[in-house]
N, CA, C and O atoms as a Maestro MAE file, in Angstrom:
{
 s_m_m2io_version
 :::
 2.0.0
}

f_m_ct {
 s_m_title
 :::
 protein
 m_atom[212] {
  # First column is atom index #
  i_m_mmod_type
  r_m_x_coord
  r_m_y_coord
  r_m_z_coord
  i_m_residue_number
  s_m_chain_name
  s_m_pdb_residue_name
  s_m_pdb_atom_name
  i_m_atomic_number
  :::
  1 25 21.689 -0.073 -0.473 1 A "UNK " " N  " 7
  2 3 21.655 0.947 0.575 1 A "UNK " " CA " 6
  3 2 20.272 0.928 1.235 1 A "UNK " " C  " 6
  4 15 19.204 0.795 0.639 1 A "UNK " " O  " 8
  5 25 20.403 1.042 2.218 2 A "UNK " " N  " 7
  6 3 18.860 1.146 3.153 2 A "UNK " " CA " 6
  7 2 18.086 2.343 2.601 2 A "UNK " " C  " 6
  8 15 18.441 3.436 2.160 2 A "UNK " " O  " 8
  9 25 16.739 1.669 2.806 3 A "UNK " " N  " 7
  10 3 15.490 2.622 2.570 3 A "UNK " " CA " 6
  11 2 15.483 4.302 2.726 3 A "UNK " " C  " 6
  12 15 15.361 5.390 2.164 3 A "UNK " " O  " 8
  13 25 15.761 3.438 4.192 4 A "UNK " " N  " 7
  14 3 15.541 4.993 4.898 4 A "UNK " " CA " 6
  15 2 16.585 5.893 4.809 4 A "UNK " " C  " 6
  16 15 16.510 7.114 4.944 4 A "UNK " " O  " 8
  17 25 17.692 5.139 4.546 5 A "UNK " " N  " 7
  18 3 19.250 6.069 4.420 5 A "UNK " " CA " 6
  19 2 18.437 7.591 3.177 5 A "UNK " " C  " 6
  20 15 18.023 8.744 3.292 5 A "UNK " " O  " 8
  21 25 18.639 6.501 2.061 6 A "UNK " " N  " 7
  22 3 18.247 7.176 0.766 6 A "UNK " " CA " 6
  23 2 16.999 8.236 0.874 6 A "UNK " " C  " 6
  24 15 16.995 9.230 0.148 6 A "UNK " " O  " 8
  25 25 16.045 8.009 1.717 7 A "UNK " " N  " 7
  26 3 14.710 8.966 1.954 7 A "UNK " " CA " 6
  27 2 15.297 10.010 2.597 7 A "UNK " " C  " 6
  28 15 14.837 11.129 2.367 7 A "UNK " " O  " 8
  29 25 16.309 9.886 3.435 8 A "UNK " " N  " 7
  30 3 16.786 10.970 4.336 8 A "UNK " " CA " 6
  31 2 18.240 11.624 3.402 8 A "UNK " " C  " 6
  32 15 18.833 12.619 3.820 8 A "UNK " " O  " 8
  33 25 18.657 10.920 2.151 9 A "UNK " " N  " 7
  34 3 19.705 12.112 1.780 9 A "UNK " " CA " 6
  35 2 19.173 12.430 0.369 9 A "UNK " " C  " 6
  36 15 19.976 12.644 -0.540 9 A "UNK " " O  " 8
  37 25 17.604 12.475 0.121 10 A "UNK " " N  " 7
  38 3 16.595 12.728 -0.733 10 A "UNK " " CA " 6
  39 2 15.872 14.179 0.026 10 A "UNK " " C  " 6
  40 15 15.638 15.255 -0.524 10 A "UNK " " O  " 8
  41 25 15.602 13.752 1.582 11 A "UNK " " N  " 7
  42 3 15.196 15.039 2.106 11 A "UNK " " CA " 6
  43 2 16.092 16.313 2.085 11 A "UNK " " C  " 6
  44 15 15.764 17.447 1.735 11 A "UNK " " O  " 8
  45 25 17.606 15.760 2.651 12 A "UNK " " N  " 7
  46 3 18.447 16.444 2.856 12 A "UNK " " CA " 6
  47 2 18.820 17.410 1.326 12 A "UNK " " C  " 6
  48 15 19.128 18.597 1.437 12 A "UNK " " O  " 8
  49 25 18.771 16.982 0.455 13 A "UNK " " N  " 7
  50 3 19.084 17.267 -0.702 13 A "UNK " " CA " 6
  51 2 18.199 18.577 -0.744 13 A "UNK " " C  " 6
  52 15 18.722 19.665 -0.983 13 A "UNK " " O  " 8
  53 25 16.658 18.426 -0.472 14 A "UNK " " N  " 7
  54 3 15.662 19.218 -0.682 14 A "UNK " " CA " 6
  55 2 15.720 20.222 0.467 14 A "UNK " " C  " 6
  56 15 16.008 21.302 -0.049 14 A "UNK " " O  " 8
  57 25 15.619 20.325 1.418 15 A "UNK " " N  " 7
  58 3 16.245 21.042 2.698 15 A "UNK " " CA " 6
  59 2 17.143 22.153 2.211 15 A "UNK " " C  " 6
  60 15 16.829 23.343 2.242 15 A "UNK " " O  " 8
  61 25 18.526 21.569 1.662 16 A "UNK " " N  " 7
  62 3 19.325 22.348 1.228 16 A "UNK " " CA " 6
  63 2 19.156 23.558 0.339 16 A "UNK " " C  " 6
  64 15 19.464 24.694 0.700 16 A "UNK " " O  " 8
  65 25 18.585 23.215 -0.994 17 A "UNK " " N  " 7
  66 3 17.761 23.574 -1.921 17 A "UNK " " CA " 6
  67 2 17.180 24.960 -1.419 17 A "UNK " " C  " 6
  68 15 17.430 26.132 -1.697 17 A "UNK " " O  " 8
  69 25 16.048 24.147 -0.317 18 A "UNK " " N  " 7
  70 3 15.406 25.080 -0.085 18 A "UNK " " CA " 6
  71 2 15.891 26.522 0.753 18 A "UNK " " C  " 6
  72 15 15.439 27.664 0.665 18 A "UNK " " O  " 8
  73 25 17.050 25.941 1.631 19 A "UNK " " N  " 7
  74 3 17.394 27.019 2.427 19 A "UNK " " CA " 6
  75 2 18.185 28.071 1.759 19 A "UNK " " C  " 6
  76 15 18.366 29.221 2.159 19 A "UNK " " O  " 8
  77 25 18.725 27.393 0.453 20 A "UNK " " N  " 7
  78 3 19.938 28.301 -0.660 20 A "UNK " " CA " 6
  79 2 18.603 29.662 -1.120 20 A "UNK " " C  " 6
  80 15 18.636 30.884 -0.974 20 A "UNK " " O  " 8
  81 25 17.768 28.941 -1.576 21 A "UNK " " N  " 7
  82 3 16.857 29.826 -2.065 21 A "UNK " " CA " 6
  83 2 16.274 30.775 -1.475 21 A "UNK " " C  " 6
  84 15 15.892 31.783 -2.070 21 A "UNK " " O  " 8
  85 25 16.082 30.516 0.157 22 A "UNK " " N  " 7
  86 3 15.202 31.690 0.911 22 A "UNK " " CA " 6
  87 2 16.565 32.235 1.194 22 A "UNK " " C  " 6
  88 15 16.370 33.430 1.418 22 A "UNK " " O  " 8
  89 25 18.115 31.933 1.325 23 A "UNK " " N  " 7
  90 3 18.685 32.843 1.921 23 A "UNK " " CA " 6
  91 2 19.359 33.909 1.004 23 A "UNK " " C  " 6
  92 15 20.006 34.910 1.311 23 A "UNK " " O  " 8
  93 25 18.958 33.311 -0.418 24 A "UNK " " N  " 7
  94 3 19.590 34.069 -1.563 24 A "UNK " " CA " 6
  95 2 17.998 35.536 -2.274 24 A "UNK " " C  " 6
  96 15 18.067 36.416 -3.132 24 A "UNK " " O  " 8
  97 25 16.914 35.120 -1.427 25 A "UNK " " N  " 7
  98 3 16.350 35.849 -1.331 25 A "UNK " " CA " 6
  99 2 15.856 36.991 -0.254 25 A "UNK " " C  " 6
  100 15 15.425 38.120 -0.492 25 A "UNK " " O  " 8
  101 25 16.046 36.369 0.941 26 A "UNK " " N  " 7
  102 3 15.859 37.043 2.103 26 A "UNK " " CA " 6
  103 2 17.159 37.031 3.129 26 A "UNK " " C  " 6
  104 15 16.962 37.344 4.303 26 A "UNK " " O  " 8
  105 25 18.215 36.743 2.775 27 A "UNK " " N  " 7
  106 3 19.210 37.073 3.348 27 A "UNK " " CA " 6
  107 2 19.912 35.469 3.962 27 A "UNK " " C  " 6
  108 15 19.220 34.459 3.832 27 A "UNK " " O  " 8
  109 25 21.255 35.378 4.590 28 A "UNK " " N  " 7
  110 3 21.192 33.976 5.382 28 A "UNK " " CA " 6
  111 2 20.792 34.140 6.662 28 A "UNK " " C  " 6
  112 15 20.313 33.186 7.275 28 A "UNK " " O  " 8
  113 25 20.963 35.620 7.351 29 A "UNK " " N  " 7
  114 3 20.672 35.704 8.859 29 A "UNK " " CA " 6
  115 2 18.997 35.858 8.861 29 A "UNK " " C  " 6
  116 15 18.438 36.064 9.938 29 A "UNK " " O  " 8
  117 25 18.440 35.781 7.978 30 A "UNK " " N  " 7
  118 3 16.887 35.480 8.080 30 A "UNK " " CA " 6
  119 2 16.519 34.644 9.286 30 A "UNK " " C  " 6
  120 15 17.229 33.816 9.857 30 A "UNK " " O  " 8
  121 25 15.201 35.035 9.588 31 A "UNK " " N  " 7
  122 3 14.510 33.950 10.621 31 A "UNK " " CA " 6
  123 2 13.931 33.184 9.846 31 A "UNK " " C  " 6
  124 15 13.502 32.317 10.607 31 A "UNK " " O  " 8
  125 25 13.655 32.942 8.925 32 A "UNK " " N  " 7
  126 3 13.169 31.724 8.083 32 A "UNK " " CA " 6
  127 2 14.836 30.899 7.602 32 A "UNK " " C  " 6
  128 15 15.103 29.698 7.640 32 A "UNK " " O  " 8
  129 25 15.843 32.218 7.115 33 A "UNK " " N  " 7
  130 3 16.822 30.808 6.355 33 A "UNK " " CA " 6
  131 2 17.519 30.401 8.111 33 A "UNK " " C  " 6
  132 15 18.177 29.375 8.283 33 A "UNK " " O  " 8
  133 25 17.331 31.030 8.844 34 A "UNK " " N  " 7
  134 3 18.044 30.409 10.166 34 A "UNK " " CA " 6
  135 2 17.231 29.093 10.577 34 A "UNK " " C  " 6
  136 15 17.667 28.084 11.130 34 A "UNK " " O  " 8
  137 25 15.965 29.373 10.167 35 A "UNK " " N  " 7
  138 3 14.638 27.959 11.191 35 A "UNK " " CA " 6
  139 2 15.673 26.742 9.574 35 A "UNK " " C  " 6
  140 15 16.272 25.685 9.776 35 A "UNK " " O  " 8
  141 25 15.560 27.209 8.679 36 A "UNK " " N  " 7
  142 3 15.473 26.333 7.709 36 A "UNK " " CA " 6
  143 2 17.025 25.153 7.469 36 A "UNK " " C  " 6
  144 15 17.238 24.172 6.757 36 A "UNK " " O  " 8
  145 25 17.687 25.788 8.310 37 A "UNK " " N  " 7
  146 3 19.183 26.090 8.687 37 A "UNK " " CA " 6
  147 2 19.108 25.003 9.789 37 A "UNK " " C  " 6
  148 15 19.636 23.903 9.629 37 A "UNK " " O  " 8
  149 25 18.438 25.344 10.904 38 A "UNK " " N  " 7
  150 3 18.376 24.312 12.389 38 A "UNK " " CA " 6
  151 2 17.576 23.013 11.271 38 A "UNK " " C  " 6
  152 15 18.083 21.900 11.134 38 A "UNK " " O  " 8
  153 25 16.755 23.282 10.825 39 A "UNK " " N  " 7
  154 3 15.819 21.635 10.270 39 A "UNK " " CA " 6
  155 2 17.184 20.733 9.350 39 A "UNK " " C  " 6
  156 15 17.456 19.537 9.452 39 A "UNK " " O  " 8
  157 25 17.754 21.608 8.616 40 A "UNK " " N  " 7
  158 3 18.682 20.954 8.024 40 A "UNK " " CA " 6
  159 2 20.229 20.276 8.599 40 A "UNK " " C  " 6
  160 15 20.907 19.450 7.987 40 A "UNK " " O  " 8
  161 25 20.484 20.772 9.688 41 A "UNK " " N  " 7
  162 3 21.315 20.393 10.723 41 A "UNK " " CA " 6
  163 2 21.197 18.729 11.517 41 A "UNK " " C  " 6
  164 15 21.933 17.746 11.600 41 A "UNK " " O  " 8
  165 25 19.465 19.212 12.133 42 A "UNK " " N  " 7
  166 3 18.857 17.527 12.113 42 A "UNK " " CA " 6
  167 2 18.502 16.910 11.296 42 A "UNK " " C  " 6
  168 15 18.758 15.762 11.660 42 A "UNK " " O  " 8
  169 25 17.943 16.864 10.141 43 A "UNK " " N  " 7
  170 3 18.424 15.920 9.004 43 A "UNK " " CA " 6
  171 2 20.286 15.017 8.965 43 A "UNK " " C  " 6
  172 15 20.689 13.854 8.973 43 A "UNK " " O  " 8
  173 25 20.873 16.308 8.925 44 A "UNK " " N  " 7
  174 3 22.145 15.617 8.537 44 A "UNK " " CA " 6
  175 2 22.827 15.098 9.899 44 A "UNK " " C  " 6
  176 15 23.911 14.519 9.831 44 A "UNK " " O  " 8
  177 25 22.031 15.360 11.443 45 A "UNK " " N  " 7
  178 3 22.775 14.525 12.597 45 A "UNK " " CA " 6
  179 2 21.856 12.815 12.600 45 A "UNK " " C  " 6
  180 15 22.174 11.647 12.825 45 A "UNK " " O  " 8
  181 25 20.654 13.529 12.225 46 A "UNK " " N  " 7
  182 3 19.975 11.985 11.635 46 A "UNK " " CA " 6
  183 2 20.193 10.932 10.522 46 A "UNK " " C  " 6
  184 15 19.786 9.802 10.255 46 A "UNK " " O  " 8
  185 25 21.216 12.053 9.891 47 A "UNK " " N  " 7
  186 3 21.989 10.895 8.649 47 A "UNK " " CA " 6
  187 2 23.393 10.024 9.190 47 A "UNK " " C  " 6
  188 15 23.649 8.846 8.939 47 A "UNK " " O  " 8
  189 25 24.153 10.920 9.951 48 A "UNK " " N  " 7
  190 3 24.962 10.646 10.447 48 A "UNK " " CA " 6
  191 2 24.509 9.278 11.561 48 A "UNK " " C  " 6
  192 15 24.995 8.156 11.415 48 A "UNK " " O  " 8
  193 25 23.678 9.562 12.475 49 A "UNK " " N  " 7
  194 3 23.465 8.655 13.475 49 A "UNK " " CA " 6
  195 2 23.085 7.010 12.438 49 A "UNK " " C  " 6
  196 15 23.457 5.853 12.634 49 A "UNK " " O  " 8
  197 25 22.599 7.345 11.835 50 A "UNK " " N  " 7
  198 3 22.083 6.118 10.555 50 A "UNK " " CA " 6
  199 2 23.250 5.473 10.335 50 A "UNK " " C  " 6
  200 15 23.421 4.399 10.910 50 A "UNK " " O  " 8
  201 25 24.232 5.978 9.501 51 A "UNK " " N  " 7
  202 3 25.288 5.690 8.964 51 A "UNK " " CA " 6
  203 2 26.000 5.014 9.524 51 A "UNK " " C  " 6
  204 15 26.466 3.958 9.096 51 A "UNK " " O  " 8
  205 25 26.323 5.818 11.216 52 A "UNK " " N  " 7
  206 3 26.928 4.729 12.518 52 A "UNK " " CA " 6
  207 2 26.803 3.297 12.746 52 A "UNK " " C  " 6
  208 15 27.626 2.426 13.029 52 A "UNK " " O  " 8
  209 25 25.196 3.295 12.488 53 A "UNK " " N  " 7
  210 3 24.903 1.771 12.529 53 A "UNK " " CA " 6
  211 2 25.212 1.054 11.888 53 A "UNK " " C  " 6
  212 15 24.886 -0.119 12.069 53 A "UNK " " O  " 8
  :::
 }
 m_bond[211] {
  # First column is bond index #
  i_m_from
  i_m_to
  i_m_order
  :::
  1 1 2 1
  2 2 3 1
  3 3 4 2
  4 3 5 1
  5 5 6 1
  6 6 7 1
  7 7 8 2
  8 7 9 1
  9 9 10 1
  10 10 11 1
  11 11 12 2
  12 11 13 1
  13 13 14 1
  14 14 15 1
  15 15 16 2
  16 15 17 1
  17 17 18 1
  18 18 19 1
  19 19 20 2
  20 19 21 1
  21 21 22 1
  22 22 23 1
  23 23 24 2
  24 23 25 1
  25 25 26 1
  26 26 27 1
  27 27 28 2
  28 27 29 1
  29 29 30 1
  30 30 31 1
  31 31 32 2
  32 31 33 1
  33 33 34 1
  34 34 35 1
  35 35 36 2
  36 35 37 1
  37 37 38 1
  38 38 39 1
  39 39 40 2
  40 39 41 1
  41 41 42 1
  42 42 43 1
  43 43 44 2
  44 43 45 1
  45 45 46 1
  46 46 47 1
  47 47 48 2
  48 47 49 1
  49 49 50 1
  50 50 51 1
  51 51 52 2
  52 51 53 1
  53 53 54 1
  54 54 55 1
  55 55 56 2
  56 55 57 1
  57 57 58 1
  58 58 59 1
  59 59 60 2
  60 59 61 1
  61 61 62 1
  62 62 63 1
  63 63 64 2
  64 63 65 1
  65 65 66 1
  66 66 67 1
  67 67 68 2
  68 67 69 1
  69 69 70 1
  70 70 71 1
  71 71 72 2
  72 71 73 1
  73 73 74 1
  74 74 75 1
  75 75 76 2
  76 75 77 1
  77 77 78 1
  78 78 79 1
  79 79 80 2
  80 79 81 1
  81 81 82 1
  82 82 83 1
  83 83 84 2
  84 83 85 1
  85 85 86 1
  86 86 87 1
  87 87 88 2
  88 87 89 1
  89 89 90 1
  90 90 91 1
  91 91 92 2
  92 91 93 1
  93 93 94 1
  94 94 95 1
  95 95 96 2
  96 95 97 1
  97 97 98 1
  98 98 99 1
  99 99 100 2
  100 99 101 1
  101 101 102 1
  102 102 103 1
  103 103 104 2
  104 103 105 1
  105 105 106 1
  106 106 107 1
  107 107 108 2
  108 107 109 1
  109 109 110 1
  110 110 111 1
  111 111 112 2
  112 111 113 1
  113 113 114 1
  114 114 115 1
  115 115 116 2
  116 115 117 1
  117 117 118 1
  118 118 119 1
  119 119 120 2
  120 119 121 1
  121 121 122 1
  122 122 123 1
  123 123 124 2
  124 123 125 1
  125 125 126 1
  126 126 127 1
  127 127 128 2
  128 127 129 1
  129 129 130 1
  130 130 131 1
  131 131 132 2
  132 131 133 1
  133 133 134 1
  134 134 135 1
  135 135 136 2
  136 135 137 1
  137 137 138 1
  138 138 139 1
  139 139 140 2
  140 139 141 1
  141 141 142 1
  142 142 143 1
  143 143 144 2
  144 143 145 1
  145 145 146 1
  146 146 147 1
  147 147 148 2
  148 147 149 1
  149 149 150 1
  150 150 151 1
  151 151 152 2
  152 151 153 1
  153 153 154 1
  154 154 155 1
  155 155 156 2
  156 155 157 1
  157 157 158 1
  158 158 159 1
  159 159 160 2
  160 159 161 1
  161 161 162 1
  162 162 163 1
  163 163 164 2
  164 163 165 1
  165 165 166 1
  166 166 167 1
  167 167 168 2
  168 167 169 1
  169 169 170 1
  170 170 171 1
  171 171 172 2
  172 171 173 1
  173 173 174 1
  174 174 175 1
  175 175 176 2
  176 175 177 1
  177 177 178 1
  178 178 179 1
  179 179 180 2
  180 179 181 1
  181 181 182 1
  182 182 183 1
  183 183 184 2
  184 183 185 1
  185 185 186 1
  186 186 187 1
  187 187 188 2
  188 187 189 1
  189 189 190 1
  190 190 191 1
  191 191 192 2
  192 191 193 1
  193 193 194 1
  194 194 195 1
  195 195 196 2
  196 195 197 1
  197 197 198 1
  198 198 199 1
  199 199 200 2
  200 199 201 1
  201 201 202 1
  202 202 203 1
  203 203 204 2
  204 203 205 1
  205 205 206 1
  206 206 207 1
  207 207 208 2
  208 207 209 1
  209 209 210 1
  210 210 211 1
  211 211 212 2
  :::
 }
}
């Protein structure tokens, strides 16, 4: 599997993680789990576009 595939569903993994945690602490409609929410969205359209190729 490509490098970069794996770095990006290593990020994605962590992204996730992270957004479970701020929204299980500060809510999901948070402005942090919402920003954390959009970053994790482009991760996974940047995994997707990868994959295409």
């Amino acid at each position: 599997m490509n490098e970069e595939i794996k770095l990006l569903e290593k990020r994605i993994e962590e992204k996730r993680n992270e957004m479970i945690c701020i929204a299980s602490e500060k809510g999901y409609t948070s402005q942090e789990a919402v920003r954390i929410s959009q970053e994790l969205d482009r991760l996974l359209n940047e995994y997707l576009t990868l994959k295409k190729r």
